[in-house]
C-alpha positions in Angstrom: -3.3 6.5 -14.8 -1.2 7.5 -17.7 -1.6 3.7 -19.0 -5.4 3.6 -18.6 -6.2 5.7 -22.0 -3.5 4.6 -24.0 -0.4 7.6 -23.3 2.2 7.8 -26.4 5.5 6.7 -25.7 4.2 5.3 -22.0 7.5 2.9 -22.2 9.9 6.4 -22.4 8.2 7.9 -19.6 8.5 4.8 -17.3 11.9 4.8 -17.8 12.3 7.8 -16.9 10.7 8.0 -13.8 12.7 4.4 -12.8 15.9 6.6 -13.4 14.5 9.2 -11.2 12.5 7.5 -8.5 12.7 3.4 -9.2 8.9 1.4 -8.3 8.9 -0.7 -5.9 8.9 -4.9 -7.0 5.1 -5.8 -8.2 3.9 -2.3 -9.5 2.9 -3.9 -12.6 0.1 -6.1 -10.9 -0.6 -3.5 -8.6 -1.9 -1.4 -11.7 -5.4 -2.4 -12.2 -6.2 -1.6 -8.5 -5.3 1.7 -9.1 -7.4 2.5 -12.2 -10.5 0.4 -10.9 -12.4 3.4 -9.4 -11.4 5.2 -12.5 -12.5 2.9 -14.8 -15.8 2.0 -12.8 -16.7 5.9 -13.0 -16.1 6.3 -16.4 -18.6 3.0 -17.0 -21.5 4.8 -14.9 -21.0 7.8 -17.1 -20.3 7.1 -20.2 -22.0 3.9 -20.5 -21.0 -0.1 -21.2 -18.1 0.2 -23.4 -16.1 0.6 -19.9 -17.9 -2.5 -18.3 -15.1 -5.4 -19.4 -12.2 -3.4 -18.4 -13.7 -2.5 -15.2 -14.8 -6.1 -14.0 -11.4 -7.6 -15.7 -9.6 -4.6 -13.5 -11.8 -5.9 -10.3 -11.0 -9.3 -11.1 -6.9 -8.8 -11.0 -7.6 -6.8 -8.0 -9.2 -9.5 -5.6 -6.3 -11.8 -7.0 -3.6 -9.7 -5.8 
């Protein structure tokens, strides 16, 4: 979530939490499944400015 709109200084923050608490291997491809649902809700209410991230987000899902 905190990549999906675009957090400042997202790269400090991950560092931080590897020091803390380390992601397992392959949470970068894992990320679009996570903010799928997000995404598609956010194209049913606010409109089709969401629709390309959204199918793009399903897409690298099913490849997983």
């Amino acid at each position: 979530m905190l990549s999906l709109f675009g957090l400042p200084h997202l790269d400090t923050v991950l560092e931080s939490y590897q020091d803390a608490w380390p992601l397992t291997d392959g949470w970068q491809e894992r990320v679009p499944a996570h903010q799928l649902f997000y995404l598609a809700t956010h194209w049913l209410l606010f409109g089709g400015s969401y629709g390309p991230s959204t199918v793009e987000a399903a897409r690298r899902t099913v490849e997983l």
